[in-house]
C-alpha positions in Angstrom: 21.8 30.0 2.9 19.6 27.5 4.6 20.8 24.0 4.5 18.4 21.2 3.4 18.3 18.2 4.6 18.8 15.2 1.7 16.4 12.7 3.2 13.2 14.8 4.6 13.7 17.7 2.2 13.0 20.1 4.8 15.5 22.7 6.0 15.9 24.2 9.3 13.5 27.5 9.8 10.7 25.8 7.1 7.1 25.9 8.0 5.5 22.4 8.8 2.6 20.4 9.8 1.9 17.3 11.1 -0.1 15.1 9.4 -2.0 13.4 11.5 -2.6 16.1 14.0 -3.6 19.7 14.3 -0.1 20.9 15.1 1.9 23.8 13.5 5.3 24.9 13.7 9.1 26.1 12.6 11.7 23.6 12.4 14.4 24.5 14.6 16.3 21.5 13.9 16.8 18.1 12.1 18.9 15.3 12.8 18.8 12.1 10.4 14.7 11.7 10.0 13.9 13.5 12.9 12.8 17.3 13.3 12.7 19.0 16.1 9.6 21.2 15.9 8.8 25.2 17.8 4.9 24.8 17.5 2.7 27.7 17.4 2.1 26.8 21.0 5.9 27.2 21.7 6.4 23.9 22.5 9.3 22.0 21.0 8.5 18.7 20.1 10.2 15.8 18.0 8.7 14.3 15.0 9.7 12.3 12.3 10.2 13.8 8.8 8.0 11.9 7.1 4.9 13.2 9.4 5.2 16.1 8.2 4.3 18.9 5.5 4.8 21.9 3.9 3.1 24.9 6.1 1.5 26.5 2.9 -1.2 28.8 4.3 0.3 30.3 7.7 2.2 33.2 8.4 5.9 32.7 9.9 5.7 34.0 13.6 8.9 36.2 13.7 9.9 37.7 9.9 10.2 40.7 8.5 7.8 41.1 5.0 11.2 40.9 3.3 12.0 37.3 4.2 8.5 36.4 4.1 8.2 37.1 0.3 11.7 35.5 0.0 10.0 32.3 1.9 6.7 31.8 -0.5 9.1 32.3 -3.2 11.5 29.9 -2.6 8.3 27.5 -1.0 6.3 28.3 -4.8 9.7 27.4 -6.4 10.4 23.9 -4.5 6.4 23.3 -5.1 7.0 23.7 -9.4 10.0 21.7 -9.1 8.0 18.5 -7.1 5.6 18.5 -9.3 7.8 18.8 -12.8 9.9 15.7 -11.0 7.0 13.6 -9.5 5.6 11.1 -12.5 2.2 10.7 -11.9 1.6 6.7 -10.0 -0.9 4.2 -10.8 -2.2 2.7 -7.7 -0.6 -0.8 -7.2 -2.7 -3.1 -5.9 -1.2 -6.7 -4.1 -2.9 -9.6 -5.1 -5.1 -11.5 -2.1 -3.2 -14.1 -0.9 -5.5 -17.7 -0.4 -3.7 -21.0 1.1 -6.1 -23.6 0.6 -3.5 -26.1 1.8 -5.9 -28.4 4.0 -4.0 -27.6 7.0 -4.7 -24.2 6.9 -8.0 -24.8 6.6 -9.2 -27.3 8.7 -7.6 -28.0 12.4 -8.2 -31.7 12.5 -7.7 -32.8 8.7 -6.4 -36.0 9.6 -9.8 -37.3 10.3 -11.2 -36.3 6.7 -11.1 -38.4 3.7 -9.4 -36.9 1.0 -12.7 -35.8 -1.3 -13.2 -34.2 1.6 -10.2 -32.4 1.8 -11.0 -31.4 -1.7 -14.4 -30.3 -1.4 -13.4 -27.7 1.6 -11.0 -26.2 -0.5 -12.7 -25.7 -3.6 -15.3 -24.3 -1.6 -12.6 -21.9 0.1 -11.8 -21.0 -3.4 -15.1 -20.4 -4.3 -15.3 -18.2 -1.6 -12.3 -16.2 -2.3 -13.0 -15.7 -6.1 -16.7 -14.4 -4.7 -15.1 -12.3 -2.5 -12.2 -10.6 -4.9 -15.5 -10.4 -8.0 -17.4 -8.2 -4.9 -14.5 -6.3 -3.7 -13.3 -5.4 -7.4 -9.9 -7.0 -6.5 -7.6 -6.9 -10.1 -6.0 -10.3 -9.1 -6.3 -13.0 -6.8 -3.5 -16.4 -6.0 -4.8 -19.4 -4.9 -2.0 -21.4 -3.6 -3.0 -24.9 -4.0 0.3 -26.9 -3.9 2.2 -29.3 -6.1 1.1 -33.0 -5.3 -1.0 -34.5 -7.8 -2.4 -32.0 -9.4 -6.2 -32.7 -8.4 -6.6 -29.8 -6.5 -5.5 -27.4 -9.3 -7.0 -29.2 -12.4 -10.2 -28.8 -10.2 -9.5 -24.6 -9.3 -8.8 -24.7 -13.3 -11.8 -25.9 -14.0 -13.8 -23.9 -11.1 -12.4 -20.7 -13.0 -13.1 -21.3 -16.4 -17.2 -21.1 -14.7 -16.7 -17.5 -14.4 -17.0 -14.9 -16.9 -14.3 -12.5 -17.5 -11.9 -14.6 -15.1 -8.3 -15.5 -17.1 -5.9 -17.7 -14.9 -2.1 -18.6 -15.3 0.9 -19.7 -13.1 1.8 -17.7 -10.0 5.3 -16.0 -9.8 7.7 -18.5 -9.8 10.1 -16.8 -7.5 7.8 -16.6 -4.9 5.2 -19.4 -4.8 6.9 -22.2 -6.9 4.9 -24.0 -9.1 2.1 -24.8 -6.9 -0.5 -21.4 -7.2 -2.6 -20.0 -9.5 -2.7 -16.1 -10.6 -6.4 -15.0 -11.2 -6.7 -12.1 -13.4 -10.1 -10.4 -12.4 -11.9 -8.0 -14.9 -14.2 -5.2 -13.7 -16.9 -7.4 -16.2 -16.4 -10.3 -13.8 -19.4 -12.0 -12.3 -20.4 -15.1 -10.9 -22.0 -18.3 -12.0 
């Protein structure tokens, strides 16, 4: 009886790969989320669980036919059972992130009078929606601030320019009240 091991879901003697290399092996041993790896080579190396796979197309080095066709059994049987218990996943995409406070911005903002200030961030906003229509982003936040409100009545205004834009408030938890969550449609276009 082979013991598996509850994080990596490997057990010692399984077949493996590494992802992100051309390297085959046996694990010999695991400790915590490390595997200690025979390679075809007869090296033993140390990897990390989670660059790894399941060896499904190589031979085992030293078994008997016997525990071979006990091995792509029990390998077929693990392979039903992930894919029974995995529930398919929609890709989640994060939204872009835009500060348009003026210090973030602009190094010497001191010096500029406030339309000023305005008009550089409207155009970074600009800018940003341009970019997130091009790249097919689903959302975008512009963090704009509290203050007066200027800056966001404006962004308001800038969106409602686009087609197939739709805007409301930003996650409370995590920006406050001062940003705006854009809602991008794959109809989007610019002005």
């Amino acid at each position: 009886m082979t013991i598996k091991n509850r994080e990596s879901g490997f057990s010692v003697g399984d077949l493996v790969e590494v992802i992100e290399d051309n390297i085959r092996g046996e694990i010999k041993a695991i400790n915590a989320n490390i595997a200690l790896v025979t390679t075809t080579d007869g090296f033993d190396l140390e990897f990390e669980c989670k660059a790894l796979v399941p060896q499904l197309d190589q031979q085992p080095l030293n078994l008997s036919a016997a525990q071979q066709k006990q091995r792509e059994f029990s390998r077929e049987t693990k392979l039903k059972k992930k894919r029974k218990i995995q529930p398919r996943r929609e890709k989640v995409i994060p939204p872009m992130e835009v500060d348009l406070h003026i210090e973030k911005l602009v190094k010497d903002h001191h010096r500029l009078l406030p339309h000023e200030h305005l008009e550089i961030q409207l155009e970074r906003a600009k800018r940003s929606i341009d970019l997130a229509i091009q790249k097919r982003l689903p959302k975008l936040v512009l963090i704009h601030g509290v203050g007066e409100g200027v800056l966001k009545t404006e962004l308001q205004f800038l969106i409602g320019r686009y087609d197939g834009l739709r805007y409301e408030p930003a996650d409370y938890q995590k920006y406050g009240q001062g940003a705006t969550l854009i809602h991008l449609s794959q109809k989007a276009s610019r002005w």
